[in-house]
C-alpha positions in Angstrom: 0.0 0.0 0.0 1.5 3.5 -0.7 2.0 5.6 1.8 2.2 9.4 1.7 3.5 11.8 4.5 3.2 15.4 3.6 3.8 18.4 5.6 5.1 22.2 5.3 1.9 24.0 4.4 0.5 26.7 6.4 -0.1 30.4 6.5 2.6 32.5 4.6 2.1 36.2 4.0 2.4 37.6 0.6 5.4 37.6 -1.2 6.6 34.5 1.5 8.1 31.3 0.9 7.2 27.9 1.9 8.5 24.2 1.3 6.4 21.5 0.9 7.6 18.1 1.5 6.1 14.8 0.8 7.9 11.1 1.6 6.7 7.8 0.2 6.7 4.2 1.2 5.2 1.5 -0.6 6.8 1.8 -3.9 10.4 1.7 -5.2 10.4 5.1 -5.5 12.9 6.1 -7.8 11.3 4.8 -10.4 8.3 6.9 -10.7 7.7 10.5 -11.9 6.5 12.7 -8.9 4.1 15.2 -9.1 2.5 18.2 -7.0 -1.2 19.2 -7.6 -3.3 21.8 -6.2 -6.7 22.5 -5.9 -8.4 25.7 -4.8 -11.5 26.0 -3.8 -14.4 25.5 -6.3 -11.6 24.9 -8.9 -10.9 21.9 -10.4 -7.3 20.6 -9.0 -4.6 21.4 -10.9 -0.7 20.1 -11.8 1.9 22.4 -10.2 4.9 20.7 -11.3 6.5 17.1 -12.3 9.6 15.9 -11.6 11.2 12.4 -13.3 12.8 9.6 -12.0 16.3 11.2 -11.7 15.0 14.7 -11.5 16.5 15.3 -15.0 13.1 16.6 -16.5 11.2 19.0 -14.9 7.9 20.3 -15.9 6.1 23.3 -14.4 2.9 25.0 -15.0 2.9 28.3 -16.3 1.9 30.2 -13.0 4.4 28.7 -11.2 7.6 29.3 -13.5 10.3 31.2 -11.7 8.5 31.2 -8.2 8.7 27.4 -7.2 11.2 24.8 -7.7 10.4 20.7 -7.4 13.2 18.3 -6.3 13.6 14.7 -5.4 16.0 12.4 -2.7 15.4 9.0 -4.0 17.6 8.1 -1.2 14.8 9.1 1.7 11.8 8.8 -0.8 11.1 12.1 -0.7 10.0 14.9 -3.0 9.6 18.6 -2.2 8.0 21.9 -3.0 10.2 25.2 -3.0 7.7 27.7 -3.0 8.9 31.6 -2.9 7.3 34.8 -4.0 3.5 33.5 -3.3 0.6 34.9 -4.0 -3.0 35.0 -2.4 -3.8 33.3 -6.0 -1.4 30.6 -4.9 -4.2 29.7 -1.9 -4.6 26.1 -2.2 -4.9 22.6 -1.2 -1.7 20.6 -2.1 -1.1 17.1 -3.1 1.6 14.9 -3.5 1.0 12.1 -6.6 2.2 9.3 -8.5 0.5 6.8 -10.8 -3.1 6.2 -9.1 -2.0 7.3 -5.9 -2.7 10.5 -4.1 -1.4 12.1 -0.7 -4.4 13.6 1.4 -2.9 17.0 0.9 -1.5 20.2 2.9 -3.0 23.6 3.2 -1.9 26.4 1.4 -3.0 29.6 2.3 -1.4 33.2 1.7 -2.8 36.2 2.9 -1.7 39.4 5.0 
């Protein structure tokens, strides 16, 4: 069964930085493409950024570029979220991925 620990979420103010981290068990984890999501509320969730199995290849989404940076430790199964220069649009519920697998998710929220 996979296993997802995530943590670093919380209140920032804006123009703050966060990082999110997320740790796996259940699945040899350097083989799999990561991925962060977020939803917002009454939005549809969204992919944040995607990192491959040797963090060669990195996608981000557009709103993201330049302000967060994804990266991997294949040695403690763990991914994480660099978040700096957020935004109140940045307010969100975030979630760790692979495959068919989801983390339950970590608040978000930026505001002064």
């Amino acid at each position: 069964q996979v296993q997802f620990v995530e943590s670093g979420g919380g209140l920032v103010q804006p123009g703050g930085s966060l990082t999110l981290s997320c740790t796996v068990s259940g699945i040899t984890f350097s083989n799999y493409y990561m991925n962060w999501y977020r939803q917002a509320p009454g939005k549809e969730r969204e992919l944040v950024a995607q990192i491959s199995t040797t963090g060669s290849n990195i996608i981000y989404a557009d709103f993201v570029k330049g302000r967060f940076a994804i990266s991997r430790d294949n040695v403690k199964n763990t991914v994480n979220l660099r978040m700096n220069n957020l935004k109140p649009e940045d307010t969100a519920v975030y979630y760790c991925h692979v495959l068919n697998w989801w983390g339950r998710g970590t608040q978000v929220t930026v505001s002064s």
